[in-house]
C-alpha positions as CSV (number, residue, x, y, z in Angstrom):
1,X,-5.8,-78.8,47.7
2,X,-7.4,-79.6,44.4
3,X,-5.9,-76.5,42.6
4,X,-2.8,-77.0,39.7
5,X,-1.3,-73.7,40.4
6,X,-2.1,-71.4,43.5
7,X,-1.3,-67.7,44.3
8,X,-3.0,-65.4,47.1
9,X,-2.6,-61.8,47.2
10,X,1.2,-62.1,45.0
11,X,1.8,-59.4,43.3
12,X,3.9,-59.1,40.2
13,X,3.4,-62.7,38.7
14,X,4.1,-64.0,35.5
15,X,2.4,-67.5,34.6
16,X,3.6,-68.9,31.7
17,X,4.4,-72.0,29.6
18,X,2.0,-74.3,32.0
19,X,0.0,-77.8,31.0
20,X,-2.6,-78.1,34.1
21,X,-4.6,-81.4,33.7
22,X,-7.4,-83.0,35.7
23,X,-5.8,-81.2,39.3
24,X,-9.4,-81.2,40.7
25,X,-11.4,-77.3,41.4
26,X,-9.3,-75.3,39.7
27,X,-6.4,-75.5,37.1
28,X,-4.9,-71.6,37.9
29,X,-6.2,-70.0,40.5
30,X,-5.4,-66.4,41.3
31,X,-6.6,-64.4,44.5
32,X,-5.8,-60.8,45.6
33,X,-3.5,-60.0,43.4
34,X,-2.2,-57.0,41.5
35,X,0.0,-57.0,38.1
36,X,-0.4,-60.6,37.6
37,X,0.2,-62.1,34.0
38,X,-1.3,-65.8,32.9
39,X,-0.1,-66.6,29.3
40,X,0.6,-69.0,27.1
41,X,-0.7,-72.2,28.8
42,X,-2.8,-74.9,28.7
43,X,-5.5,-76.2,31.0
44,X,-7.8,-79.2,30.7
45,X,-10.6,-81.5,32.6
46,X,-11.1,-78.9,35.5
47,X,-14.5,-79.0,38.2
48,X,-15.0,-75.4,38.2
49,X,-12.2,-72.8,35.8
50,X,-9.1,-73.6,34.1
51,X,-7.9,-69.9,35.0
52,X,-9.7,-67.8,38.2
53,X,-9.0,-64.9,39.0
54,X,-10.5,-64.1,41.9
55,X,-10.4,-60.5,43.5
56,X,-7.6,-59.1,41.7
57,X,-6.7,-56.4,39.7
58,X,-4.4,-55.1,36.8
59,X,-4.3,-58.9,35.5
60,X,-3.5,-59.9,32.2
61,X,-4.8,-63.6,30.5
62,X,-3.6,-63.9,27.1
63,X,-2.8,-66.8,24.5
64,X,-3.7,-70.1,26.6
65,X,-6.0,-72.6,25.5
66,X,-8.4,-74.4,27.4
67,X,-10.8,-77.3,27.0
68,X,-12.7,-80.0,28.8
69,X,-13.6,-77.5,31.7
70,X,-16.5,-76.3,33.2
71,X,-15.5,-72.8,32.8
72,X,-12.5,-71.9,30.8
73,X,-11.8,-68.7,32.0
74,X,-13.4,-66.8,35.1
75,X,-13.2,-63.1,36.6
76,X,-14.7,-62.8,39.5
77,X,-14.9,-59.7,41.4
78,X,-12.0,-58.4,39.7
79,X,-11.2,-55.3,38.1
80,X,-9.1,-53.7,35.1
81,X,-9.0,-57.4,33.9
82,X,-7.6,-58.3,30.1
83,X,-8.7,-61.7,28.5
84,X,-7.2,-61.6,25.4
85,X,-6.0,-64.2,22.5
86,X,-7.6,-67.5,24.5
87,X,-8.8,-70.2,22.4
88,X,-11.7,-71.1,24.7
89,X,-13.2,-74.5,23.7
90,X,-15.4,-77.9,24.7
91,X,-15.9,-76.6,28.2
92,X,-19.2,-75.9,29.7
93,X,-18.6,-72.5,29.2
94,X,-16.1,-69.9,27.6
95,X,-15.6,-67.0,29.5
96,X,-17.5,-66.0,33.0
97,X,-17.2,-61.9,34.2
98,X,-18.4,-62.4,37.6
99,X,-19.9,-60.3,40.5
100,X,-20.4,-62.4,43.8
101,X,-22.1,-61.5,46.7
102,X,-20.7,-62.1,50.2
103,X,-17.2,-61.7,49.1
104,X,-14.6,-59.3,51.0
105,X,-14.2,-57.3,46.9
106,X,-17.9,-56.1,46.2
107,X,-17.6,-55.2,42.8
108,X,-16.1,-56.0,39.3
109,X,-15.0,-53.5,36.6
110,X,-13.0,-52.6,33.4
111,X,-12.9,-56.3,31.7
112,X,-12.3,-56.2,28.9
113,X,-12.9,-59.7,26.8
114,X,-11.1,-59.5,23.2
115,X,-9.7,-61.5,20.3
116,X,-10.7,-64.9,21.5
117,X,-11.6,-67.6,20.0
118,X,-15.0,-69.0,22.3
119,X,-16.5,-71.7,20.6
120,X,-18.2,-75.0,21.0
121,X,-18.8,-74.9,24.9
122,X,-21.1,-77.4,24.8
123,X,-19.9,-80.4,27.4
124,X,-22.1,-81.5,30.8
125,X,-21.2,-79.1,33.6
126,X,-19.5,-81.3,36.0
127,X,-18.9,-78.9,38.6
128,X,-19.0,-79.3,42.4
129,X,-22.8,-79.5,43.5
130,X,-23.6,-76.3,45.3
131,X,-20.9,-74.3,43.9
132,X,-22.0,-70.9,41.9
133,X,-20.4,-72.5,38.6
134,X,-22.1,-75.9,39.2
135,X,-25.0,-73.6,37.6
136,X,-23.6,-72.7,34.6
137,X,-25.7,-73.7,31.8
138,X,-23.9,-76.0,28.7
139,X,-23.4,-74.3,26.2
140,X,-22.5,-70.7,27.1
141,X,-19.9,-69.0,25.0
142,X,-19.9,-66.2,27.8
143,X,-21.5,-64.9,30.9
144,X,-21.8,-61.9,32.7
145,X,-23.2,-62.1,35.5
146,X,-24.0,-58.9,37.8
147,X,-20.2,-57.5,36.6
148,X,-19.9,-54.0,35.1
149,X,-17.9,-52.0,32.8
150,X,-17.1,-55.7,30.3
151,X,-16.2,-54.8,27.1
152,X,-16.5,-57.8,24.2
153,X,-14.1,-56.7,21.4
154,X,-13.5,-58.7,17.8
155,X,-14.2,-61.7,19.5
156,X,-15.2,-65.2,17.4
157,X,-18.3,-66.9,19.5
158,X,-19.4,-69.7,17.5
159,X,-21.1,-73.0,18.2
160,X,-22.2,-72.8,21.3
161,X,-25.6,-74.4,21.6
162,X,-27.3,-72.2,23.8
163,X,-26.0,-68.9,23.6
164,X,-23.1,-66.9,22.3
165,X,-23.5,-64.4,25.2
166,X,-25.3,-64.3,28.3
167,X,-25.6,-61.1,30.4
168,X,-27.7,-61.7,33.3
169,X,-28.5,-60.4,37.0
170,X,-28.2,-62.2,40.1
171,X,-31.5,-63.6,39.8
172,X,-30.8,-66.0,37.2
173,X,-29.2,-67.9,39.9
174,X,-31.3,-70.2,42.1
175,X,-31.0,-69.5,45.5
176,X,-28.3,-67.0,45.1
177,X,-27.1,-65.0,48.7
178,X,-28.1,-61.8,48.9
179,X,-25.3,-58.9,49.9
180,X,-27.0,-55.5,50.1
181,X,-23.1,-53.9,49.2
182,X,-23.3,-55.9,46.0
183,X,-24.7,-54.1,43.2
184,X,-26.7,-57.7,41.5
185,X,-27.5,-56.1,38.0
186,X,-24.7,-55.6,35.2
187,X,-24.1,-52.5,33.8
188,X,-22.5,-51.0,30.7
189,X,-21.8,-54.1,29.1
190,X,-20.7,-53.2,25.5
191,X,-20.9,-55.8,22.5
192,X,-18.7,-54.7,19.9
């Protein structure tokens, strides 16, 4: 309900060619699952992420555009992650690299974040109230939030009135749950 395009724990998925409009939560939302590419597609007017990945691994997000979101893209507790090519614009913000407490995956790694285009994420977050992402601050070009091992590459963050990039710990979120097997500080987070 309230998602465009759903998978949970498919393997081997291609995602391509898509327009996802206004479905409601999320526009492509990915749990749980392994070898999964998302590319070439378009998402707009989405509560929380035009593409989620949630939980998976070996997952490839390339070429897609997205606007009018709160987040454009998110990776959350997800590891060996690309997010490559995306023109990431007018959303509340960019690109989130998430760790979340409370979740069966405790950790996030090896995202790398290159050759995008994140820029002018500026909009009102609209987001659910009470959801982790209705807390993302307008204009964010990026977050990382408790994830480790991101890697920003030859990326073009521009416009974006509050901040290009945002690395921050768990306690930059009010009221965030605790989870004493989640690790709430980032580490090795590379700018490049």
């Amino acid at each position: 309900k309230a998602n465009g395009v759903t998978t949970q724990a498919a393997d081997n998925v291609t995602m391509r060619h898509l327009i996802v409009e206004n479905t409601g939560i999320y526009g492509i939302y990915l749990t749980l699952g392994r070898n999964v590419v998302v590319e070439d597609n378009v998402t707009f007017g989405i509560a929380d992420a035009g593409i989620y990945i949630g939980m998976c691994q070996h997952t490839d997000v390339r070429r897609n555009e997205l606007y009018d979101n709160v987040a454009g893209i998110e990776s959350e507790n997800s590891h060996d992650i690309l997010i490559e090519n995306n023109y990431v614009y007018r959303n509340t913000s960019g690109i989130l690299a998430f760790t979340l407490p409370e979740l069966p995956k405790k950790s996030s790694g090896n995202i790398i974040i290159r050759n995008n285009l994140i820029s002018n994420n500026n909009i009102m977050n609209f987001g659910a109230k009470g959801s982790i992402v209705a807390s993302v601050p307008p204009g964010s070009g990026a977050i990382v939030l408790a994830a480790d091992d991101v890697i920003f590459e030859n990326n073009i963050i521009r416009d974006n009135s509050l901040a290009g990039i945002i690395v921050a710990h768990h306690g930059a979120i009010p009221n965030m749950a605790k989870d004493p097997q989640v690790d709430p500080n980032p580490d090795r987070v590379k700018i490049l």
